[in-house]
N, C-alpha and C positions, 0 to 999 in steps of 0.2 A: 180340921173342919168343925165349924159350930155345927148342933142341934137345929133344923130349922122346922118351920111349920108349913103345912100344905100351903098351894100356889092358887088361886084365884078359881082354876079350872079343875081342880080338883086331881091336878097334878101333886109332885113332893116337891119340898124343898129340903136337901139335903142333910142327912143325919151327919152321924161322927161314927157309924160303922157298931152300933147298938146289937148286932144280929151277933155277938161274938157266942152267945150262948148257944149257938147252931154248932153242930159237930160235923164228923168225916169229913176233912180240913180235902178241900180239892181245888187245883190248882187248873184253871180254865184263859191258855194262853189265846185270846181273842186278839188280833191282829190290826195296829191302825192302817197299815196299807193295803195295797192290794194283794190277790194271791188266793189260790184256793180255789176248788172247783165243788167240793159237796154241798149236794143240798137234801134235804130231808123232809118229807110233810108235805104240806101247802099252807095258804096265810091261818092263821090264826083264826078260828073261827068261821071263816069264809068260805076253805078249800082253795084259792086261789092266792098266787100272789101278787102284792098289789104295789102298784107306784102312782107316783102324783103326774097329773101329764104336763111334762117341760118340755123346752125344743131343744132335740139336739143342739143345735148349735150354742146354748147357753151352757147345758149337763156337760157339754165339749171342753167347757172349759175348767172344770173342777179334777180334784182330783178322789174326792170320795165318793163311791157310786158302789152298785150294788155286788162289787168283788168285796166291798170292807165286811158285807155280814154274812157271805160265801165264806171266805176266809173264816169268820170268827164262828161259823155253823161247823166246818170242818176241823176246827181245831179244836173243839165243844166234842166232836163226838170223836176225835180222837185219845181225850181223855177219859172216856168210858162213858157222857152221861149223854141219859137218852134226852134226843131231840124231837119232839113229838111233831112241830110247827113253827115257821116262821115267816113273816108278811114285813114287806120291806115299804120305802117310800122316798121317793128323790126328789126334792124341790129345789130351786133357789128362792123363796119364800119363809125366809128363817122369821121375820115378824110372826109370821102368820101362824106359828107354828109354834111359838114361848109366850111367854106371860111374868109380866113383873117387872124389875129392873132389867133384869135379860131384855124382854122385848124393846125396850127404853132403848138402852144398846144398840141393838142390834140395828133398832131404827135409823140411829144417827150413824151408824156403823154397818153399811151390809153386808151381807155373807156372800161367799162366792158360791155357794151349795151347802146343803147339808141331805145326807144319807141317815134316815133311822130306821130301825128296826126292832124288833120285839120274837123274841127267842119263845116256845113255851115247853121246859124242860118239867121232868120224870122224876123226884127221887126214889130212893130205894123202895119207901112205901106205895110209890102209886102216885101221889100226889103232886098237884102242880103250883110249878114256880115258873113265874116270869123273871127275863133277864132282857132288859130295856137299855138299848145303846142309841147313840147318838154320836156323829161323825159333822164337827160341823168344820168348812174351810171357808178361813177369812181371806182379805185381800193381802194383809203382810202380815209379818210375825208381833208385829206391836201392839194389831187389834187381835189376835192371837193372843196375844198376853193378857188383853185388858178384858177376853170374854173369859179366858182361865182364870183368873182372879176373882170375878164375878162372881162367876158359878160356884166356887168356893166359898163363898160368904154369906153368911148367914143371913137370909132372909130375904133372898135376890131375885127368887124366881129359878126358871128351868128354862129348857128344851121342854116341848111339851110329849111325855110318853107318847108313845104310836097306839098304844094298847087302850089310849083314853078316846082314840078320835075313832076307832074301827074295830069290829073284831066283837066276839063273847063276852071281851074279861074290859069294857068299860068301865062297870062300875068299881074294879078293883084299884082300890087308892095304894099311892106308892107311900111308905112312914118316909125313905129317904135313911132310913138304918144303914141299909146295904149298899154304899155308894163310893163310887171311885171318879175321878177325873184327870187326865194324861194330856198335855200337850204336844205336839209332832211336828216345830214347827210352824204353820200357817193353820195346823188341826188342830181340833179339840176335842176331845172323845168326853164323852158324857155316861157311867151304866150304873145302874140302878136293879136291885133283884127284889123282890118281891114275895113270897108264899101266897097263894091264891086263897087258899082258907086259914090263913090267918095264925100259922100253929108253926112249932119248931118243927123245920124241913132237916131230910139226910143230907143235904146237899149243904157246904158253907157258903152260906150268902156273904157273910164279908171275903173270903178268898177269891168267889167267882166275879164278884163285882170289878177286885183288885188286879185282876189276871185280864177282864175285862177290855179294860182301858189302854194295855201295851201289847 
């Protein structure tokens, strides 16, 4: 993955995984399917958790929803690190939601749903780090391919963080250092970490990103 530069909205666009100078290497297996029952917290900032309102009958038809960050909460604190918060969001509104060539895409190409959410993790010191995922499901595996390619390329745009639209940590910008992406199929996982104050975290932001996505 190239180097890229922030996104219009003050999203990122994708690093090459720059955070290697972070240490206590941790392996955070976040899960693209379903599965999983922990939850920990409430949203981010809010105390509540939060979705976008769609109708059944459209979320019916996807298959990422809010077991993908159940699952990837439970599997986060089952590898020791504290999960302070988390606020979810379910649309099938993938335009509305990216910015860039993404959006470009997605327009001529729409998504069948997309599930994000925004982790807000503990390291050892105290201090907070966001871990920003994105679950998007296409119509076939083809446009599947062509939004995974995308996202990988330098200078394409994003899924737009959840943590940019709602919540405390708005003004916190993603570099895009810490960044993974996984295809599943018709899915495409998107995660990004972050350090909130800006400083070498305990936590490996390239590991956690990397464990992320599969």
């Amino acid at each position: 993955m190239g180097r890229r530069i922030g996104g219009p909205e003050g999203g990122s666009d994708k690093g090459s995984g720059g955070a290697g100078t972070v240490v206590a290497a941790i392996g955070i297996a976040v899960a693209v399917g379903a599965g999983g029952t922990s939850v920990v917290g409430g949203a981010v900032g809010s105390g509540t958790s939060a979705s976008s309102g769609v109708s059944s009958g459209a979320r019916s038809q996807a298959r990422v929803s809010n077991q993908n960050s159940q699952a990837a909460e439970a599997r986060v604190v089952a590898r020791g690190v504290r999960v302070t918060a988390r606020v979810t969001d379910d649309t099938t509104n993938c335009v509305e939601h990216s910015y860039g060539q993404i959006r470009d895409l997605l327009r001529r190409q729409p998504c069948v749903g997309l599930h994000r959410a925004v982790f807000e993790l503990r390291d050892r010191n105290g201090d907070v780090v966001l871990l920003a995922v994105s679950w998007v499901e296409m119509a076939d595996e083809a446009t599947a391919r062509d939004l995974h390619q995308r996202l990988d390329t330098h200078g394409t745009g994003n899924i737009t963080e959840l943590s940019r639209e709602r919540g405390r940590y708005r003004s916190v910008r993603y570099t895009g250092d810490a960044y993974a992406s996984h295809r599943d199929g018709t899915v495409v996982v998107n995660a990004q970490a972050q350090p909130v104050a800006r400083r070498v975290s305990g936590l490996a932001l390239t590991s956690i990103v990397t464990h992320a996505v599969r």
